[in-house]
C-alpha positions as CSV (number, residue, x, y, z in Angstrom):
1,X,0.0,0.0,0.0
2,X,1.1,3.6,-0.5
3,X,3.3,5.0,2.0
4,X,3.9,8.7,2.8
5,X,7.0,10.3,1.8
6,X,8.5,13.4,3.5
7,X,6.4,15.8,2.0
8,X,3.1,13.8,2.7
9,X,4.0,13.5,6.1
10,X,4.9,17.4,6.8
11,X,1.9,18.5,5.1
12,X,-0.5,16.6,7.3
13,X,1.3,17.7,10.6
14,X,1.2,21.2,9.5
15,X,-2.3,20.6,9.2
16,X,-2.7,19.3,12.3
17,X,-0.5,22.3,14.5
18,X,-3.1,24.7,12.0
19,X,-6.2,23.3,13.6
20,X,-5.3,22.9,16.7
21,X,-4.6,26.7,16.7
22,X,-7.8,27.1,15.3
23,X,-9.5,25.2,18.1
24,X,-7.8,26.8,20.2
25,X,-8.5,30.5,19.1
26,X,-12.4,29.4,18.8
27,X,-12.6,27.9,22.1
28,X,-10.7,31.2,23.4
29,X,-13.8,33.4,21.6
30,X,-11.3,34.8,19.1
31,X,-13.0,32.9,16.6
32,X,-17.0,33.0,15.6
33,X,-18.7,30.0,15.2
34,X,-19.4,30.9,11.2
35,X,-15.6,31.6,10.9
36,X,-14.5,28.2,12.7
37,X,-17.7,25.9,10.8
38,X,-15.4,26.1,7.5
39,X,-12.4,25.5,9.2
40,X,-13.6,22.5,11.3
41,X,-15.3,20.7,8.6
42,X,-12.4,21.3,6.4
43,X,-10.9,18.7,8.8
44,X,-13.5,16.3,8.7
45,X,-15.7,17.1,11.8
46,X,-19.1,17.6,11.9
47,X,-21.6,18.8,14.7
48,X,-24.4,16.1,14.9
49,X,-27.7,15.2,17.1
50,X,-25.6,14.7,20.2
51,X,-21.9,15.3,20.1
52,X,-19.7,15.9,17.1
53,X,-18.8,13.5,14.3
54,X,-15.4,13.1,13.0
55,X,-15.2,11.4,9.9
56,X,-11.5,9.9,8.8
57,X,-10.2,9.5,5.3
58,X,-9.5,5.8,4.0
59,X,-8.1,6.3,0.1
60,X,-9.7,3.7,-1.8
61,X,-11.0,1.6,1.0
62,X,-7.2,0.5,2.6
63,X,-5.9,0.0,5.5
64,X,-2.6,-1.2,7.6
65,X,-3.2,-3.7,10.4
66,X,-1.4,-1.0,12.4
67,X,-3.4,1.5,11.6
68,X,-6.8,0.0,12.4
69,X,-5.0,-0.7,15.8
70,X,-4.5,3.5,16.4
71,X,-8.3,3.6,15.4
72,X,-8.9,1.0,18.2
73,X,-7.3,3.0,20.4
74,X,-8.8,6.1,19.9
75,X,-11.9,4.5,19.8
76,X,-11.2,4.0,23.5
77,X,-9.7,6.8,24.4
78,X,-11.5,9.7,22.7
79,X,-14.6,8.0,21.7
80,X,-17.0,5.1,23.1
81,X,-15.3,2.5,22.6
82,X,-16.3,1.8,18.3
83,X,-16.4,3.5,15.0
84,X,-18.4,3.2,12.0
85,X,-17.4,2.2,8.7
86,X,-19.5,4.2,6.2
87,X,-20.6,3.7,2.1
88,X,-17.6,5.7,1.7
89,X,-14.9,3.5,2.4
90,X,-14.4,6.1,5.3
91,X,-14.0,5.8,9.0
92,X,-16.4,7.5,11.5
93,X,-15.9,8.2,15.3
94,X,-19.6,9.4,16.5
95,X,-18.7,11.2,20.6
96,X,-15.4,13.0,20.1
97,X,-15.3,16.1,22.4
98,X,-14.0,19.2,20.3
99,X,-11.5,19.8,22.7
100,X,-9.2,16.5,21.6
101,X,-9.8,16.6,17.9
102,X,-6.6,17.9,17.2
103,X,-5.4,15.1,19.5
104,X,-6.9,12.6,17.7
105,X,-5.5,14.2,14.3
106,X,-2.2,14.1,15.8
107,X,-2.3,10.6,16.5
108,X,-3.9,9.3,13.2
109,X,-1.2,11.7,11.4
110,X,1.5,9.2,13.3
111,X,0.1,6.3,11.2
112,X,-0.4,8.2,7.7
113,X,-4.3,9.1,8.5
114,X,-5.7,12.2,8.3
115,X,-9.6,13.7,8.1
116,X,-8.6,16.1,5.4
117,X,-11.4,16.6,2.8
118,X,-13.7,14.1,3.9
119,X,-16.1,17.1,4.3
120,X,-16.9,20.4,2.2
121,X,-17.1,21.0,-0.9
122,X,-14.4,19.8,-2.3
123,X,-13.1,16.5,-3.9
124,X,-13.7,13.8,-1.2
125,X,-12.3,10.2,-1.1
126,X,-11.4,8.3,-4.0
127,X,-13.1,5.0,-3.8
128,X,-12.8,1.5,-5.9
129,X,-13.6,-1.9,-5.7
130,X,-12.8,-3.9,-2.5
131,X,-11.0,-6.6,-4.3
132,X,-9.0,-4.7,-6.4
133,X,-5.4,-6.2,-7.2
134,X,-7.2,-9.8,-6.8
135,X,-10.3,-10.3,-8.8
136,X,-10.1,-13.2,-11.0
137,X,-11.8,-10.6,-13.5
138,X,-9.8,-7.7,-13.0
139,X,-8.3,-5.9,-16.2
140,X,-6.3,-3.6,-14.5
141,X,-5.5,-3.1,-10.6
142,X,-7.1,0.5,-10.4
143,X,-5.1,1.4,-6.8
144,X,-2.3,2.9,-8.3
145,X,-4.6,5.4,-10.5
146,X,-6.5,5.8,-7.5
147,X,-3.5,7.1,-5.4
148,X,-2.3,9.2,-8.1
149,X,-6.2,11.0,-8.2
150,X,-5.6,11.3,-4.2
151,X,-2.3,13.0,-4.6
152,X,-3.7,15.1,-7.6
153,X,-6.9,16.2,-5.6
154,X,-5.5,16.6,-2.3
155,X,-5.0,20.4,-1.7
156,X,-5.9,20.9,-5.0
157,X,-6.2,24.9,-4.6
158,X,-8.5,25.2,-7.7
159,X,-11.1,23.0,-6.6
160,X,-11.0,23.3,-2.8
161,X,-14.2,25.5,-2.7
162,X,-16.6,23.6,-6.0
163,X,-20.4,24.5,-6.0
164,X,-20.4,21.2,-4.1
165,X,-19.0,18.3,-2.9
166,X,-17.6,16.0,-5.9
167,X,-17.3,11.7,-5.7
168,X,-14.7,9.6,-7.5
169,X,-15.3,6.0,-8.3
170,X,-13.1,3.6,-10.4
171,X,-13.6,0.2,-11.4
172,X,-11.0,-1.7,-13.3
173,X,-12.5,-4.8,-13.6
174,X,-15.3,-6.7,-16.0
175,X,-18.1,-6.3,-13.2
176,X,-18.7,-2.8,-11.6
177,X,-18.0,-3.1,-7.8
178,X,-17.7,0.7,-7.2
179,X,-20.8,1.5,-8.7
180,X,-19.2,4.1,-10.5
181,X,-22.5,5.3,-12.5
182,X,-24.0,6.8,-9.4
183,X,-20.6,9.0,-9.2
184,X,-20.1,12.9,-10.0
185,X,-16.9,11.1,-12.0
186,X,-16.8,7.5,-12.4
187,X,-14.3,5.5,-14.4
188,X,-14.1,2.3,-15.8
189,X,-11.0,1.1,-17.1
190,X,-10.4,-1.3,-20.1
191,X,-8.3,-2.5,-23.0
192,X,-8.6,-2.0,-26.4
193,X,-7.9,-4.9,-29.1
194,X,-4.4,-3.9,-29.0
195,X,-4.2,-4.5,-25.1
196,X,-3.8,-0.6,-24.4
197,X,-5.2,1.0,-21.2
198,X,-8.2,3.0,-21.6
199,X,-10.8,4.6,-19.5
200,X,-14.8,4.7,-20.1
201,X,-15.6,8.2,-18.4
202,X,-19.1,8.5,-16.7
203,X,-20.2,12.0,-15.7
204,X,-23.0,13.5,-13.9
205,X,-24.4,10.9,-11.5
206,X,-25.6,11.0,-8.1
207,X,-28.1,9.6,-5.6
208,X,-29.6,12.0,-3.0
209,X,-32.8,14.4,-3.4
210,X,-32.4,13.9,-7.5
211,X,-30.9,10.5,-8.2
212,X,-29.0,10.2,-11.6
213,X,-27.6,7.5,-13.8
214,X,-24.3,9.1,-15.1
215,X,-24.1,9.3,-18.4
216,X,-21.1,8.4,-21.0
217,X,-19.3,11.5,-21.7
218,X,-16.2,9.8,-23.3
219,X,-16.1,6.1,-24.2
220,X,-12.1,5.5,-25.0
221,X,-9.7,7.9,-22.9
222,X,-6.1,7.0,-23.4
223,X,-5.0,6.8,-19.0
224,X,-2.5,9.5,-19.1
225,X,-4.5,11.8,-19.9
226,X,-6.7,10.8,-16.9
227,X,-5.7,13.4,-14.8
228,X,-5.8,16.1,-17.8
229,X,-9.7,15.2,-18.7
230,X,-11.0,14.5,-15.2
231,X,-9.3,18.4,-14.3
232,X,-10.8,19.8,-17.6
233,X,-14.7,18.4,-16.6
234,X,-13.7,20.1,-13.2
235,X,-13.4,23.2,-14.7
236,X,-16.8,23.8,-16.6
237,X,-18.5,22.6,-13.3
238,X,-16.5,25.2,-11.6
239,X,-17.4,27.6,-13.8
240,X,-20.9,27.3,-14.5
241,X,-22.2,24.7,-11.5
242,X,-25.1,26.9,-9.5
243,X,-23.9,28.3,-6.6
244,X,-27.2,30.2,-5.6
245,X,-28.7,26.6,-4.3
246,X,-26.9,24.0,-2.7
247,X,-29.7,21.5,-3.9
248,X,-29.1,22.0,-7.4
249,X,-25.6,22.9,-6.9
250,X,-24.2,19.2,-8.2
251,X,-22.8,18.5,-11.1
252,X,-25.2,16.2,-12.5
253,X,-27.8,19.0,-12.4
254,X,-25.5,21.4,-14.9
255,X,-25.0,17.9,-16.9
256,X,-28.7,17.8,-17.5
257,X,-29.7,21.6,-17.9
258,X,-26.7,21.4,-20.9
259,X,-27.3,18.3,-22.1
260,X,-24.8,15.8,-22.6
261,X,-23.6,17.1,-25.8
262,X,-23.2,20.8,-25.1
263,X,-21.6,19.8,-21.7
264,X,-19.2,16.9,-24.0
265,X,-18.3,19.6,-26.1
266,X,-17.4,22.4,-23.2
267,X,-14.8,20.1,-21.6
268,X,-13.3,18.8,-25.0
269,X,-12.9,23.0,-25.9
270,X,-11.5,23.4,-22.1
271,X,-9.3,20.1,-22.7
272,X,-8.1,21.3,-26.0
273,X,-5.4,23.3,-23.6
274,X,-4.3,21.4,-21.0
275,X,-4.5,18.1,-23.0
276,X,-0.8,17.2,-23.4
277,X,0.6,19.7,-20.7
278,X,2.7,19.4,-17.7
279,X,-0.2,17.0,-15.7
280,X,-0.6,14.3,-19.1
281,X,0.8,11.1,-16.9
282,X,3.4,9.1,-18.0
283,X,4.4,5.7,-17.5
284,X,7.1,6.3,-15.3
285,X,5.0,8.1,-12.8
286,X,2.1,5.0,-12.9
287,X,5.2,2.5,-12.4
288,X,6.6,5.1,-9.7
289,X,3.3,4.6,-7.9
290,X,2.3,1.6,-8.8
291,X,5.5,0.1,-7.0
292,X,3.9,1.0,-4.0
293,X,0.9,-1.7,-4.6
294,X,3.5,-4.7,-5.6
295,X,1.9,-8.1,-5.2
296,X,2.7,-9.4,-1.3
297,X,5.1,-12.3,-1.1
298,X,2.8,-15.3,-2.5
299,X,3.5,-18.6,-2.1
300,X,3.1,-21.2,-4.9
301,X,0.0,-23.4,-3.8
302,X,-1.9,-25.8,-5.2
303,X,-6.2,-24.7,-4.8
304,X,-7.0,-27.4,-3.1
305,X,-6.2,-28.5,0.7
306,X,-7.0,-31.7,2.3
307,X,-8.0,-29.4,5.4
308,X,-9.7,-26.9,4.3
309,X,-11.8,-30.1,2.4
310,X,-11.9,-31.9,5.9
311,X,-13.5,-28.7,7.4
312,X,-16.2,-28.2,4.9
313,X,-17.3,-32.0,5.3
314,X,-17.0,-31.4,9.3
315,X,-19.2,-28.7,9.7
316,X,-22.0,-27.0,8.2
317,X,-21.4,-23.3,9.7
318,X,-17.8,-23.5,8.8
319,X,-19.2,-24.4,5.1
320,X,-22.2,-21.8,5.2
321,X,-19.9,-18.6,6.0
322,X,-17.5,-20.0,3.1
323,X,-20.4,-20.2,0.7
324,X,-21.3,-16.6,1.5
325,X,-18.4,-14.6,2.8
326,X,-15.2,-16.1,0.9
327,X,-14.5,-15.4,-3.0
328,X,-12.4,-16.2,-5.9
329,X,-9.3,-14.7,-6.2
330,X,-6.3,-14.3,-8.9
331,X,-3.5,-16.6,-7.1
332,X,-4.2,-20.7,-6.6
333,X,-4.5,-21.7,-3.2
334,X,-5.9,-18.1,-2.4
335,X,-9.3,-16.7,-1.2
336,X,-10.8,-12.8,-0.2
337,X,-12.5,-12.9,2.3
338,X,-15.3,-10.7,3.7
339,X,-16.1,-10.1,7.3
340,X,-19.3,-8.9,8.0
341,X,-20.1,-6.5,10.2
342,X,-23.9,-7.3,10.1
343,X,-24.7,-8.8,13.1
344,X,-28.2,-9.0,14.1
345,X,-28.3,-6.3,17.1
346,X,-25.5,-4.3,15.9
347,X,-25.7,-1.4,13.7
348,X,-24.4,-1.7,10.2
349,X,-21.2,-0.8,10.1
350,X,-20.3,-0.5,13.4
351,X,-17.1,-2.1,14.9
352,X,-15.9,-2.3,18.6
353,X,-12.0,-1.3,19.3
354,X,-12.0,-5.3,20.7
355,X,-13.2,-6.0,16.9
356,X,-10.7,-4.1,15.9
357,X,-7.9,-4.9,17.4
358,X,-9.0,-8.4,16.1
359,X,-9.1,-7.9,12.6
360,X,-5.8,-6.3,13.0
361,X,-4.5,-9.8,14.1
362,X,-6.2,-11.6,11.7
363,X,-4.6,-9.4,8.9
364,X,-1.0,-10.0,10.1
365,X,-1.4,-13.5,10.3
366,X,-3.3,-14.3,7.7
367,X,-3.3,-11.1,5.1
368,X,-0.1,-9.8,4.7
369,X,-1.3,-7.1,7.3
370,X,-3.6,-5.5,5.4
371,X,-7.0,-4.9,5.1
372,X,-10.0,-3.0,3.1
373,X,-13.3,-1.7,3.3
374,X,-16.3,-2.2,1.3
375,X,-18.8,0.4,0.5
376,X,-21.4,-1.8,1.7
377,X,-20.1,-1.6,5.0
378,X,-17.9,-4.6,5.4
379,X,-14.3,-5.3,6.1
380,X,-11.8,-7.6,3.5
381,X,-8.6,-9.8,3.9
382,X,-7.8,-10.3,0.3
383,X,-5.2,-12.5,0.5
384,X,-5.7,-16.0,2.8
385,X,-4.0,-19.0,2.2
386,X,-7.3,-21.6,1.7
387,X,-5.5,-24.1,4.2
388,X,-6.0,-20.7,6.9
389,X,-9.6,-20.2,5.9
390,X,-10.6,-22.8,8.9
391,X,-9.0,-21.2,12.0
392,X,-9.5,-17.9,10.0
393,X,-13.0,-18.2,10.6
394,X,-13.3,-19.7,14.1
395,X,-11.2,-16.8,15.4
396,X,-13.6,-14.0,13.4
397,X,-16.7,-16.4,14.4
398,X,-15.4,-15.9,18.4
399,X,-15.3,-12.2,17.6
400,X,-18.9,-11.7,16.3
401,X,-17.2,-11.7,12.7
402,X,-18.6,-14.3,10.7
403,X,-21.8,-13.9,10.3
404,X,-22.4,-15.8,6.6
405,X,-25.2,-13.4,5.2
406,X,-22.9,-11.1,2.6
407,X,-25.2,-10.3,0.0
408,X,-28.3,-11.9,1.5
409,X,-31.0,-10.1,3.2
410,X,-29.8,-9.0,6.4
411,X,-26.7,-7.7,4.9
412,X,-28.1,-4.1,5.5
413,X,-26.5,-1.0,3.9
414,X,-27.3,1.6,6.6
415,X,-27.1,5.0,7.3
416,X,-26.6,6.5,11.0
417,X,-29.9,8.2,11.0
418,X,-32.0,9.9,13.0
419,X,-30.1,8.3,16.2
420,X,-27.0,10.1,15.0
421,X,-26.9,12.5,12.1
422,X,-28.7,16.1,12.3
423,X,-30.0,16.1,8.7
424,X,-31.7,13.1,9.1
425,X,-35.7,12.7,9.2
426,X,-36.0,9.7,10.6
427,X,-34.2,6.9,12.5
428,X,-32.2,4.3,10.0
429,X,-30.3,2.1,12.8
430,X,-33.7,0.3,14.9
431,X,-35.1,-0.3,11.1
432,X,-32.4,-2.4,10.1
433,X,-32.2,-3.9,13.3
434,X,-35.7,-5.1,13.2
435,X,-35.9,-6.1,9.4
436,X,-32.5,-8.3,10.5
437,X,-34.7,-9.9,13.9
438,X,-37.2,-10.9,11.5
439,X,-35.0,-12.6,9.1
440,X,-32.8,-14.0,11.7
441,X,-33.2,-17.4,10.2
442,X,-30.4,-18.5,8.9
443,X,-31.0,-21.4,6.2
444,X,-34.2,-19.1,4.8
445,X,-31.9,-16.2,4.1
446,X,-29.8,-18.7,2.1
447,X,-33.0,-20.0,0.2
448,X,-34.2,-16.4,-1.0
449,X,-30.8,-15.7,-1.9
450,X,-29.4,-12.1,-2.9
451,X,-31.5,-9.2,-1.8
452,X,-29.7,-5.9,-1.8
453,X,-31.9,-4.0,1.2
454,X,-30.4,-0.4,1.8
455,X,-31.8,2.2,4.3
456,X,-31.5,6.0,4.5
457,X,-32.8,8.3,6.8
458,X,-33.4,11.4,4.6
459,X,-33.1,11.8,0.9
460,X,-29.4,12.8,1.1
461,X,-29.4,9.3,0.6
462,X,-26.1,8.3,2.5
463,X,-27.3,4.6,2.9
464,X,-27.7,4.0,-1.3
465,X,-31.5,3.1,-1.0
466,X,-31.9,4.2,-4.3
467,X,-29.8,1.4,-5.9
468,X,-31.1,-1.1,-3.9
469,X,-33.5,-4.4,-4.6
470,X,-35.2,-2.9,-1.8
471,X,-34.7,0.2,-0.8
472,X,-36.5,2.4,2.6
473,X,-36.2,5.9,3.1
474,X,-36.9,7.5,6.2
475,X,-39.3,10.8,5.9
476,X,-40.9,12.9,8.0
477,X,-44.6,13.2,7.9
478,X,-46.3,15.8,10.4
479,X,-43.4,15.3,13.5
480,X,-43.5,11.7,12.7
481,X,-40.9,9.2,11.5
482,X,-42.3,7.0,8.4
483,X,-40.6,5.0,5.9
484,X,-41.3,5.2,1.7
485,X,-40.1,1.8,0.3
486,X,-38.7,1.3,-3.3
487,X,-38.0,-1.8,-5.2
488,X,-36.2,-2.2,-8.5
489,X,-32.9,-1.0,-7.9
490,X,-30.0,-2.2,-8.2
491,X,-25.6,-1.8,-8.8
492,X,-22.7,-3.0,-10.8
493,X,-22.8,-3.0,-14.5
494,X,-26.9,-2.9,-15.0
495,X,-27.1,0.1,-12.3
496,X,-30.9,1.4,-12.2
497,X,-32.4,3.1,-9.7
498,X,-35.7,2.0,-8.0
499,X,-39.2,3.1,-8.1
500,X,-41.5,3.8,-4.8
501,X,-44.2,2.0,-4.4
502,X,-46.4,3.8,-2.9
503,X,-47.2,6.2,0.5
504,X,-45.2,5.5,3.3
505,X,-45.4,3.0,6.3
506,X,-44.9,3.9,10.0
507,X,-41.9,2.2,11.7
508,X,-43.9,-0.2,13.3
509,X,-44.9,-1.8,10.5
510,X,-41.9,-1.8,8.2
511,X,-40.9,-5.4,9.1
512,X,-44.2,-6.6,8.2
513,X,-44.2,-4.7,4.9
514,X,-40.7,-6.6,4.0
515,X,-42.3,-9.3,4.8
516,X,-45.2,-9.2,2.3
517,X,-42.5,-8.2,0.0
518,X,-40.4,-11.5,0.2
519,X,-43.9,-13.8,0.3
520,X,-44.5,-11.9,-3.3
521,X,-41.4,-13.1,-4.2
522,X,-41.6,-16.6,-3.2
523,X,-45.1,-16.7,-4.9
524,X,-43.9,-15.8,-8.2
525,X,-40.3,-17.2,-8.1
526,X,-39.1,-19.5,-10.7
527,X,-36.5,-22.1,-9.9
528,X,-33.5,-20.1,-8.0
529,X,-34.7,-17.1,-10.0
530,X,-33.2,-13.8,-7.8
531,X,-34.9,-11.3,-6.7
532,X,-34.3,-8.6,-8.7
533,X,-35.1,-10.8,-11.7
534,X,-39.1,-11.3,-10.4
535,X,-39.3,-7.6,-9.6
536,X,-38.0,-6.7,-13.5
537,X,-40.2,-9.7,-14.5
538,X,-43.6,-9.3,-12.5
539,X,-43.7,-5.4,-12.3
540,X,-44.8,-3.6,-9.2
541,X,-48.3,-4.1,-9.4
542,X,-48.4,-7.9,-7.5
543,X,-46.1,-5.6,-4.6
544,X,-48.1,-2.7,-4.5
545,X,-51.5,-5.2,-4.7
546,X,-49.7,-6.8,-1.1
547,X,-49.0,-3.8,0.5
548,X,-51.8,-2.0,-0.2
549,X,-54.5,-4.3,-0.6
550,X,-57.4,-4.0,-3.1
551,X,-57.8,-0.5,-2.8
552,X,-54.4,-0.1,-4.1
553,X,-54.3,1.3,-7.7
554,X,-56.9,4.0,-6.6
555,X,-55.4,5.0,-3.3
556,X,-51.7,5.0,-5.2
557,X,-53.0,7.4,-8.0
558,X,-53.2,10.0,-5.0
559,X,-49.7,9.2,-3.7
């Protein structure tokens, strides 16, 4: 993984020594609390419901096993004893005082972290695919043009203050993991029939209070001029995005009040100077950084072991959690695997310091000491030996780790909420807790197989529920917390978003409405048909006729 050099290094601890002073001076009353809100959020820390929020950069999802160990320990020291791994790859502590803030900054800064531009409108973390640099259908390991976006964005002093904030995703592999279509910028990489490195550019799409499908705006962009293209689409948003609304202030709202082709044809005219200038990459600076994501010291195996066989015939736990949480990777004798942090009566995404600290061990002995995080909440070791994948998973099963639903039902993409988060309109967090009680049920989740169920609690959309097979959002209806359901959505290379299905349900009943929503399915399935596939089959109608009862159509026209 990338490693600081000199110059990353001082620049975060002068950032640090510049906020503390900044604390300082606001604590002191020399600052107001409008001139310290930039400053503070500029260093990733929010003021939420309760307490403050500090949210932590992780570029493109990666982490050292020594570094989730200084987490674990700030957990305990300046926080509750957890964090919360969020859609963004990032790391959030939920109770830091703002008095120790630029403590805590000081001691992620001793193990390469910093909070810089996770907040504000600038360009925020670069994220990518979880299993990047070991998907069996990977075309290109997208990490290295990741880090090179980071260290191109980072400070940038041209697009530090954008109409709004601004997402990366890349994907360099055959199937979209990153779900880079619901991206300000997404990229997909590829090869041409000469083998040369391309990117498919995606601009323009988003999820929050106007979800948007990015559209194509170039189809075959040689990679170095990645940097060059990405900075010239940056430039007519700059110029032109609105500034007089924050909610129509993204990008993909000046993508669709040009239209594609006028907006194609402002950044090729604004790319028509910079295109071969002093920021066109070469390949000695992609092999300069790309050195830095090397392959770990493999051994040659054979992918099979008489052990790792034993185990599956031994015990049927053991061979459940395989089935869901452990996948295919490049080397023989090699599996990623995914630890869940889904756990019926935990939030989604949460992870004690204990947890921690375990995961830490898990990846030096087992991972080469590294780790990642998934946008769907999740933690990955991508690299364990199949003969480790037994004792791998009694240790993480001990820890409240293994829990074999990834990608099934309970495996609940989650926003803090209303328990948490000040913008939201309704708790998220006792929703997903009590859709995961009802489905608790271990060999019935495996029989309805994957069902993508994401939860937000406002329309800022933070828990994806508009990409979701099933998707709830939390609104608020005369000082009362309801829920508006969606189905149809879904990610990777057929992204779509879904469609409500009518007026919203009260908490209460929420569990009960997923219910009827999985005995539709059932009554319609064909075979091991998914989910998704009866909802794009059947239509809404048999959902909305469940939910809604015979009065349905006629109430729904008034929704």
């Amino acid at each position: 993984m990338y490693r600081y050099d000199q110059y990353d290094q001082r620049i975060v601890d002068e950032r640090v020594a510049q906020y503390r002073d900044q604390t300082r001076r606001y604590l002191a009353g020399e600052l107001s609390e409008d001139e310290f809100r930039p400053l503070r959020l500029q260093n990733g820390l929010y003021i939420q419901r309760h307490a403050p929020m500090l949210r932590i950069a992780n570029p493109y999802g990666l982490l050292a096993s020594h570094q989730l160990r200084k987490l674990a320990d700030i957990a305990r020291r300046y926080d509750r004893g957890y964090a919360h791994f969020s859609t963004r790859q990032n790391i959030q502590f939920n109770w830091p005082s703002l008095e120790v803030v630029p403590d805590i900054l000081a001691e992620l800064a001793t193990v390469q972290l910093h909070a810089i531009q996770t907040s504000g409108n600038c360009i925020r973390n670069i994220t990518t695919d979880q299993f990047a640099g070991v998907a069996p259908d990977e075309i290109v390991d997208p990490r290295p043009l990741a880090e090179i976006l980071r260290q191109w964005s980072s400070f940038h002093p041209e697009f530090a203050a954008l109409p709004r904030k601004f997402k990366f995703a890349l994907n360099g592999a055959e199937h979209d993991r990153a779900v880079v279509r619901v991206h300000d910028i997404g990229l997909e990489f590829l090869r041409n029939t000469a083998g040369e490195l391309g990117v498919k550019v995606w601009v323009g799409g988003g999820l929050g209070r106007t979800p948007v499908i990015g559209t194509l705006v170039r189809d075959w962009l040689p990679w170095k001029h990645l940097i060059t293209y990405c900075e010239s689409i940056l430039r007519v948003y700059n110029r032109y995005g609105r500034r007089d609304n924050s909610y129509k202030a993204r990008i993909k709202i000046l993508v669709k009040s040009l239209g594609i082709e006028e907006f194609r044809r402002q950044v090729d005219e604004e790319w028509a100077f910079w295109k071969d200038g002093p920021s066109t990459l070469s390949q000695t600076e992609l092999d300069r950084v790309a050195r830095h994501f090397a392959p770990p010291a493999y051994e040659t195996l054979a992918d099979e072991d008489a052990g790792f066989t034993a185990a599956l015939t031994a015990d049927k736990a053991f061979t459940a959690w395989v089935k869901r949480c452990v996948h295919a990777h490049q080397r023989p004798g090699y599996r990623a695997v995914t630890l869940s942090l889904k756990k019926t009566g935990v939030a989604p995404g949460d992870i004690t310091a204990e947890q921690m600290e375990t995961v830490a061990d898990l990846a030096d002995r087992y991972s080469f000491g590294e780790l990642r995080a998934s946008h769907e909440q999740n933690l990955i070791l991508a690299d364990v030996k199949l003969a480790d994948l037994p004792a791998l998973w009694r240790t993480a099963r001990d820890a409240g780790l293994a829990t074999p639903n990834i990608g099934l039902l309970t495996d609940i993409i989650c926003c803090p909420g209303g328990d948490f988060c000040s913008l939201a309109n309704a708790k998220s967090i006792p929703i997903a807790e009590a859709i995961q009680k009802r489905f608790d049920e271990l060999d019935y989740l495996f029989e309805l197989g994957e069902i993508e169920l994401n939860i937000s609690g406002c329309m800022n959309s933070c828990g994806h529920h508009h990409v979701a097979h099933i998707g709830i959002l939390g609104v608020d209806k005369e000082g009362e917390e309801w829920y508006q359901v969606s189905l149809g959505g879904s990610q990777g290379n057929a992204t779509a978003l879904a469609s409500v299905v009518g007026r919203a349900f009260p908490a209460a009943q929420i569990p009960d409405v997923i219910g009827k929503i999985i005995d539709v399915f059932v009554e319609h399935r064909e075979g091991d048909e998914r989910f998704i596939d009866v909802v794009r089959r059947i239509g809404l109608d048999p959902f909305k006729a469940r939910l809604y009862g015979s009065t349905a159509n006629k109430e729904l026209e008034n929704v």
